[in-house]
C-alpha positions as CSV (number, residue, x, y, z in Angstrom):
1,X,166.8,-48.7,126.7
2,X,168.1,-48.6,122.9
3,X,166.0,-46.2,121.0
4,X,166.7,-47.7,117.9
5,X,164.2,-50.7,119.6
6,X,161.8,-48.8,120.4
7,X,158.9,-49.7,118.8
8,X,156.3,-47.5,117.0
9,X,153.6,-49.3,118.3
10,X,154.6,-49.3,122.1
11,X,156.6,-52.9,122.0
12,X,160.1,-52.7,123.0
13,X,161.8,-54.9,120.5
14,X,164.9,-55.1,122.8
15,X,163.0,-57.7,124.7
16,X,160.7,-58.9,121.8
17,X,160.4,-62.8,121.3
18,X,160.4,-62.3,117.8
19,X,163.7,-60.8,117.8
20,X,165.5,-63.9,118.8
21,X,163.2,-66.0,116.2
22,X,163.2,-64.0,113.5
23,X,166.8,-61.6,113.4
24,X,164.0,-58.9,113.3
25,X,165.9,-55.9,113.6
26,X,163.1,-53.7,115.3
27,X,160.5,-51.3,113.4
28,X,162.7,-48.5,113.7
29,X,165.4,-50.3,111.6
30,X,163.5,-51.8,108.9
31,X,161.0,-48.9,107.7
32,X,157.7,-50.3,108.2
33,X,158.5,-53.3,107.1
34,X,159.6,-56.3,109.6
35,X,159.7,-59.9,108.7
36,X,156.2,-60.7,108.6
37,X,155.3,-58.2,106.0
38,X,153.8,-54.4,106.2
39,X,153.0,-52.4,109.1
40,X,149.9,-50.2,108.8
41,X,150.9,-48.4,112.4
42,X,154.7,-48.3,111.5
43,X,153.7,-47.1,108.0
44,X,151.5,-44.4,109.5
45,X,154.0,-43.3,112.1
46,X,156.6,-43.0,109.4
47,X,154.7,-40.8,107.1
48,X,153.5,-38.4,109.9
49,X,157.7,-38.3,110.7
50,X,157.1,-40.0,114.4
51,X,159.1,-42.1,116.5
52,X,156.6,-44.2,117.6
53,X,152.1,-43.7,117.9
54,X,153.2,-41.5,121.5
55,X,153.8,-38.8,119.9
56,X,150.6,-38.5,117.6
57,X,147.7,-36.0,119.1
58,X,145.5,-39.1,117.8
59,X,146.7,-41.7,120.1
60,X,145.1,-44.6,119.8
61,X,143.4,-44.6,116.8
62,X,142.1,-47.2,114.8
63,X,145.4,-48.8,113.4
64,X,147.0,-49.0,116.7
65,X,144.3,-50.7,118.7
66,X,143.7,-53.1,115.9
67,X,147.1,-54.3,116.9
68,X,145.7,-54.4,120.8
69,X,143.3,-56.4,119.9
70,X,144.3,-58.9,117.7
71,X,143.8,-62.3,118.6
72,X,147.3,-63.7,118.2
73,X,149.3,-60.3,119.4
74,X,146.9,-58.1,121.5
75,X,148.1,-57.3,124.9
76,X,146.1,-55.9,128.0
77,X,147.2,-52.1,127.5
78,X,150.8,-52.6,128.0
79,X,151.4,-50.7,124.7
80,X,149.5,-47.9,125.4
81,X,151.0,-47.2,128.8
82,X,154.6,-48.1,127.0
83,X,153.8,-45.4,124.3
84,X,152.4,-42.9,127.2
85,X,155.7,-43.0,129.3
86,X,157.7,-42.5,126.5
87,X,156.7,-39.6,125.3
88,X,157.1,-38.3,128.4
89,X,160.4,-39.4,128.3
90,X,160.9,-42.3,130.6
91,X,163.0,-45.1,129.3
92,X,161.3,-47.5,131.0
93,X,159.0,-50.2,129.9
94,X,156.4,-53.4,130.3
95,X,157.3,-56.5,128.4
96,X,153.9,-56.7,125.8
97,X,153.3,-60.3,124.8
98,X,154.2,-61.1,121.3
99,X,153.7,-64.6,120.7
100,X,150.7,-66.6,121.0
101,X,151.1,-68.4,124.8
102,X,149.2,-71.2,123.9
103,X,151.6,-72.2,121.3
104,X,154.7,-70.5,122.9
């Protein structure tokens, strides 16, 4: 697993479908700001000087399961447990789905 893809949310952008679309270069690469515009949860995990949301002693909080939740990008906890094992320090990861898959 490249660290400089993971992602602070709990998406691994090595294997993000948006990657290939987009040339996104991951949220640890691009401060916060990937191609679709500003990210409140990379934004947040920046300013508190974390890796990802893992290693905040408020995880989740609001920000971060707005993103679970959303209609297009939500996923069925896979970030949380993503974000969990990581700061435990296993490299490994589950897949979160990133595009709609009714229009995918």
């Amino acid at each position: 697993m490249d660290k400089n893809l993971v992602g602070r949310c709990g998406t691994y952008c090595g294997v993000c479908d948006w990657k290939e679309k987009t040339n996104c270069p991951g949220c640890q690469r691009c401060n916060g700001k990937p191609f679709w515009g500003n990210c409140l949860v990379a934004e947040c995990s920046i300013d508190k000087n974390y890796n990802h949301c893992g290693e905040c002693s408020n995880l989740p909080c609001d920000k971060l399961v707005g993103a679970y939740n959303s209609k297009d990008h939500g996923d069925n906890g896979e970030r949380l447990i993503n974000l969990k094992n990581w700061t435990k320090g296993n490299t490994t990861y589950l897949k979160v789905r990133t595009l709609n898959t009714e229009e995918s």
